[in-house]
N, C-alpha and C positions, 0 to 999 in steps of 0.2 A: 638328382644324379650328380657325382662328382665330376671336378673335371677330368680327372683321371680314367676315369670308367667311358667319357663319351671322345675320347681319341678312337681317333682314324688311321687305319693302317692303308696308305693306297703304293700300291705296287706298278712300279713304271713314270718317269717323270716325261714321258710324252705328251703330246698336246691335250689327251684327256687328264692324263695325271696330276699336269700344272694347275689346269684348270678347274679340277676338284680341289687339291688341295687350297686354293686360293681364297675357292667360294666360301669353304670349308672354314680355312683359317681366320676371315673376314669376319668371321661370324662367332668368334672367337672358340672355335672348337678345336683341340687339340689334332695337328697332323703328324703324323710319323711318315716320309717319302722315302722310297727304296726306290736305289737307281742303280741295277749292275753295273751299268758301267763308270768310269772305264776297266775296273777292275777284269771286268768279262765285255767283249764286244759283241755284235752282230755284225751278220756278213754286207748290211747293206749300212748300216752307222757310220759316217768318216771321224766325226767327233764325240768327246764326252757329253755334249754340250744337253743342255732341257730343251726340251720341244724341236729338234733338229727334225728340218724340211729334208726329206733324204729324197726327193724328185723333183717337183716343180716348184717354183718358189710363189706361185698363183693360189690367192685363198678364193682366187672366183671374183663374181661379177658381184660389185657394192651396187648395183640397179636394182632399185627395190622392186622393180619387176620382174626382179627375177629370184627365185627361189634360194639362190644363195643372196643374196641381196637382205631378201627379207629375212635369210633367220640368224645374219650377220646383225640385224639390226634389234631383233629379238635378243639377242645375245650382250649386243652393247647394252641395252635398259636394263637386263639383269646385273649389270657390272664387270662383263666378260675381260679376262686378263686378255686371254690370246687375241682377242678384237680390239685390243685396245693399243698391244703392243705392236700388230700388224700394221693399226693406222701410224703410229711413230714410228715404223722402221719401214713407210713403204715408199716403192718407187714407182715412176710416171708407166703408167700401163692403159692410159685410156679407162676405160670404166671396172676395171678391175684392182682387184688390191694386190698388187703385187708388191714382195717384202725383197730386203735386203736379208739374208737367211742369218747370216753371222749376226747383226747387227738384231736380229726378232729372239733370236735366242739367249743372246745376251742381256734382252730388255727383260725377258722372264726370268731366266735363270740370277739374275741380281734382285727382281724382286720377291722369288720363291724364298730365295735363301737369306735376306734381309725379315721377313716377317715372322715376325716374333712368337707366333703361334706352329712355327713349323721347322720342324728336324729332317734333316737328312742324313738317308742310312744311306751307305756306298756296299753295297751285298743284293748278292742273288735271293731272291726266295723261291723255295724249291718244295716247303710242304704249306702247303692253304690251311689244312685244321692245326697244324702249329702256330698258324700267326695268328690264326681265328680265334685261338683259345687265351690270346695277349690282348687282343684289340674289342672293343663293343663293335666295333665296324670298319671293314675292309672292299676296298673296291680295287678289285682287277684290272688295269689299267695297259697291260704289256704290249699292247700292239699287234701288228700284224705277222712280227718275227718272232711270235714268245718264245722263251728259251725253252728245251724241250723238260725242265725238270718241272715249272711251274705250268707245262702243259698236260703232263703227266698226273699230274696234283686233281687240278680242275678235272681232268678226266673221272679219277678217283674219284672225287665229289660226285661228281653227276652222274656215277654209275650208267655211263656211258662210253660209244666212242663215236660220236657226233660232233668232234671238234674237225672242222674243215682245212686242209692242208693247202688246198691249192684251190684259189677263184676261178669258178670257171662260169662266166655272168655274158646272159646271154643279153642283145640290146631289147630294151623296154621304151615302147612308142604310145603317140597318145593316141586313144580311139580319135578321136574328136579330127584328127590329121588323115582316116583311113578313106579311102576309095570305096565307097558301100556300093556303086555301081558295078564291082569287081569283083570286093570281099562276098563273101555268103559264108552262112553260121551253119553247124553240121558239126556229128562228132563220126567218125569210123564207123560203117555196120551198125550205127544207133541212130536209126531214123528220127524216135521219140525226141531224141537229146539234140542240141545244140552246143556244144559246151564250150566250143573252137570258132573262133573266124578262119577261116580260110581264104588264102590265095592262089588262085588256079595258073601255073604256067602251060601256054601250047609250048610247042618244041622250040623254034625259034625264039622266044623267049626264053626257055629253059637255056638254052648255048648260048646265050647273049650273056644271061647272068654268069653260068658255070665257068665261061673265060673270063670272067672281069676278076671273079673269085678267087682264079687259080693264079692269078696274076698279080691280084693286089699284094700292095704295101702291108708289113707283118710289123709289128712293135719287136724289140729283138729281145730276146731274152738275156736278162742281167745276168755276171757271173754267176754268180749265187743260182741263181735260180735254174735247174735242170730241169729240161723240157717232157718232164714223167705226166702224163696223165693217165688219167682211166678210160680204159676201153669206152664203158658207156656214156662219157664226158668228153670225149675232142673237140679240138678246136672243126670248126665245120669245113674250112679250107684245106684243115687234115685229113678230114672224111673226103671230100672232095679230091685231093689228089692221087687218094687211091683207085682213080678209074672216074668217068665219066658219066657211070649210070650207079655209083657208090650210091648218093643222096636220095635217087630213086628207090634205093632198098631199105634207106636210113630212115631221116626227118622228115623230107620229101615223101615219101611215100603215095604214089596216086591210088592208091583202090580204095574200095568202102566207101562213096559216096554218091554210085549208083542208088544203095539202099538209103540217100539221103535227099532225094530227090532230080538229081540229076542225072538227064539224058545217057551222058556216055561221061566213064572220069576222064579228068582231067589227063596232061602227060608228066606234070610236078604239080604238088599242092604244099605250100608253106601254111604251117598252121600257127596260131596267134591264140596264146590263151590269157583269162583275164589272171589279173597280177593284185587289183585291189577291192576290196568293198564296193567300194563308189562306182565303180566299171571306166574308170577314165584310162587305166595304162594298162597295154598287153604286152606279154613275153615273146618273144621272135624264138618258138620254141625248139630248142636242138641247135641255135645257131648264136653258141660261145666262140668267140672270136680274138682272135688276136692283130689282129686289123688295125689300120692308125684309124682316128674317129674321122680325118677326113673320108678313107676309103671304106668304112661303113658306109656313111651317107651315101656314097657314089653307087653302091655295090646291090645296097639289100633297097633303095628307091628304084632301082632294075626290078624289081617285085612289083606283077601286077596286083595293083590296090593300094600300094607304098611308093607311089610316083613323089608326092607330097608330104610322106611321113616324119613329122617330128619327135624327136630321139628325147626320152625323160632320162636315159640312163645307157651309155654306150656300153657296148659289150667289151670283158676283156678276160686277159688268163696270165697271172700271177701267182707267186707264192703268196698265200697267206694262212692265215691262223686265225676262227674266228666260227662263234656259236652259233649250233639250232636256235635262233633265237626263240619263237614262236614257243619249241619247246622246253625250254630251262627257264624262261626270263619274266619276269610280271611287268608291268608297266613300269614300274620305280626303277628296273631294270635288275632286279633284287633276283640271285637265285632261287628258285623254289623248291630246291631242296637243298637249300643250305641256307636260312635263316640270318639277316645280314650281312650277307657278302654279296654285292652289287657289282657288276660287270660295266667296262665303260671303254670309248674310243673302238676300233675296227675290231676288236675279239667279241666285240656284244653284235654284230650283225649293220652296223652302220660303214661308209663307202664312201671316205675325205679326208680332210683336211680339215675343213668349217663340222664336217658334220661328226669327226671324234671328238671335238673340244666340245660342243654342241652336249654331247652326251657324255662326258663329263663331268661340267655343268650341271645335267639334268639329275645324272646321278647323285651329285652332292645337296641340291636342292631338297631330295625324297628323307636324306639322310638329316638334314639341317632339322624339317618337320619332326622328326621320328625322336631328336635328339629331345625338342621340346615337347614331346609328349603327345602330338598333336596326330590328328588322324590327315594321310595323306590326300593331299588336294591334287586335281588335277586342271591343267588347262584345259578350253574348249579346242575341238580336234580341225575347226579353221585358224590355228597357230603351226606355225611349222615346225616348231619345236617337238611340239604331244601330235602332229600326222605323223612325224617321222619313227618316233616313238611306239606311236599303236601299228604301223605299218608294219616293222620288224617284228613286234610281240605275237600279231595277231594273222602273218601270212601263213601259208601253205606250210603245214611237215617236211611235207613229200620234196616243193620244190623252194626250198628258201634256199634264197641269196642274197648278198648285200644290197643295201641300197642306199643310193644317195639324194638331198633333197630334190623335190621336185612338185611342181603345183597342181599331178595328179594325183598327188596324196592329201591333199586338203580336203576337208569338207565343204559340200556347197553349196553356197550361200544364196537365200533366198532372195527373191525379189527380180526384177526386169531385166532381161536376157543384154548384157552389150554386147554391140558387135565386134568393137575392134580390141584383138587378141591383147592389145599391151594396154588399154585401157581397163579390161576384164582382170589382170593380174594385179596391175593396180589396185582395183577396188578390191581383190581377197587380200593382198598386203596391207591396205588398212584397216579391214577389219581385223584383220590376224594380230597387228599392232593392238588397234583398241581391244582385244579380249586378251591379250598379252599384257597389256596393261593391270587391266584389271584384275589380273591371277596375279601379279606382279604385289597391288595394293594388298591384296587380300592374304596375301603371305609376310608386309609389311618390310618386303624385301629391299 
């Protein structure tokens, strides 16, 4: 194959963008980058700049015990640009990486644009099968804010309308954290079935909760962003302020677990359904949030059974833009119906900072193999890289939503149970290391 034929068209120089094309260019395969701006902005962009932090300037916790930790560190062994520039441009943050934003963007954006393998286009792109019919391979890279021409486009392609306008991500807790002396399994009027955990409130816990809710702290909605949702999508504290016994007719909902074994129902039941394969993480169902992550914890640990509950994934409600993964997406993150063109960063179904570069990254990887002919390799699904991966491919139609890393997404690993929770994380962060490794060798990466 020539060189000309195995260029890459990726659209978007965001933190996945960069980070494709880098892995990309490295490897001496032709990049073509398209960056609207600044020619065209976004409402939430201040600068032209590559990979702008438009929030927090926190890539998370460098503790290899902790989930971003580890696939931060999975990332540096592949050669990750954004992991690399975060450690040169960061500041004292205690165990996290915190960057200096102008100075992270800078360190990319001069190395994107120095590497001799890679072009930059200053233009929108607005039809997908035009650039598709230019390039052997294109990855989607636009973010969270895509412009609406190239949403439009992708729509086309997918002969759907499954692109997600607005996050509305309910919090995700570990089993392993739940009150089982509290919780009880039971689905609605379906004795047979189990399908739900459930948390039973009497009244007075009911009112204990429903004021802390109606009370707490709200993340404030950015300009940009209008407070539109869907009827059957509120935030729960919006359902909530419509009246007192709202939830009761909502999410809440106490009946049907008479026929589930139980004496008399409950007077609120929060139901809890499972989120992965493995059964380690449940959805806090019906209860998307707009809550600061302190007053989650304060608010939904008022839940009898979630006294102790630990949060894989805080609930929140934002504008975004971002695929049915499960259903468009194959593992390599390749559309499935559209034949080389790979989806990558928060419009493929991933929830960061670490974890858009992350996929990325993984995207470029699928494509590097493909380029050389080679039949795709995958990692084992105790790397957090390919759980995070199989996790978005492989959840639920019905209820997909983003997700971001976490060590309920691992596979897991045999051998003698440890007790203590950050020794336990540990030992899956090195094995996930050593089988990272090794897909690492074996791709000669």
């Amino acid at each position: 194959m020539s060189l000309e034929k195995q260029r890459v068209a990726i659209i978007g120089a965001g933190l996945a963008g960069v980070e494709a094309a880098w892995q990309l260019a490295n490897h001496k395969i032709k990049v073509v980058l398209y960056e609207m701006r600044p020619h065209r902005k976004t409402e939430a962009h201040k600068t032209s700049d590559f990979a702008e932090l438009v929030c927090s300037n926190s890539l998370k916790s460098k503790d290899l015990s902790t989930a971003h930790g580890l696939l931060k560190r999975e990332m540096a062994l592949a050669g990750s640009l954004v992991v690399d520039c975060a450690e040169k441009s960061s500041l004292p943050a205690g165990s996290a990486l915190a960057v200096d934003k102008k100075m992270f963007s800078k360190l990319i954006e001069e190395k994107i644009k120095e590497h001799p393998f890679i072009e930059i286009v200053n233009e929108e792109v607005s039809d997908l099968i035009s650039l598709k019919n230019q390039f052997e391979y294109v990855i989607v890279a636009t973010g969270p804010l895509s412009s609406q021409g190239i949403t439009d486009s992708l729509l086309d392609v997918i002969k759907d309308q499954e692109l997600y306008f607005y996050d509305s991500i309910a919090p995700i807790i570990y089993k392993e954290s739940l009150d089982f002396k509290k919780v009880f399994r039971a689905s609605r009027y379906q004795a047979e079935k189990g399908d739900y955990l459930n948390c039973p409130f009497n009244e007075s816990e009911y009112q204990n909760f429903y004021q802390n809710l109606i009370t707490a702290e709200k993340v404030k909605f950015r300009d940009f962003e209008k407070p539109k949702h869907f009827e059957g999508c509120l935030p729960i504290e919006t359902i909530a302020e419509r009246g007192y016994q709202t939830l009761l007719f909502g999410p809440f909902k106490p009946v049907g677990f008479i026929e589930s074994g139980l004496k008399e129902n409950p007077f609120a039941v929060m139901q809890l359904r499972q989120e992965n394969k493995e059964d380690t993480l449940y959805n806090l169902v019906g209860c998307q949030t707009r809550m600061t992550y302190t007053e989650q914890k304060k608010v939904f640990r008022m839940v009898p059974g979630l006294e102790n509950c630990e949060f894989a994934n805080f609930g929140s409600m934002h504008r975004n833009t971002y695929i049915n993964a499960p259903k468009h997406l194959t593992e390599s993150l390749e559309l499935k119906s559209f034949k080389n063109v790979f989806l990558a960063g928060q419009i493929s179904g991933v929830e960061g900072y670490t974890e858009s570069a992350a996929s990325g990254l993984w995207a470029a990887m699928n494509i590097v193999q493909l380029t050389q002919n080679k039949q795709i390799q995958n990692p084992d699904q105790t790397t957090m890289m390919f759980a995070l991966v199989n996790h978005i491919v492989s959840s639920s139609l019905e209820n997909f939503q983003p997700m971001s890393v976490n060590f309920g997404l691992l596979k897991k690993i045999d051998g003698p149970k440890i007790k203590k929770k950050k020794d336990r994380k540990l030992n899956q962060a090195q094995t996930a290391l050593k089988n990272w490794e090794i897909f690492l060798n074996n791709l000669n990466w």
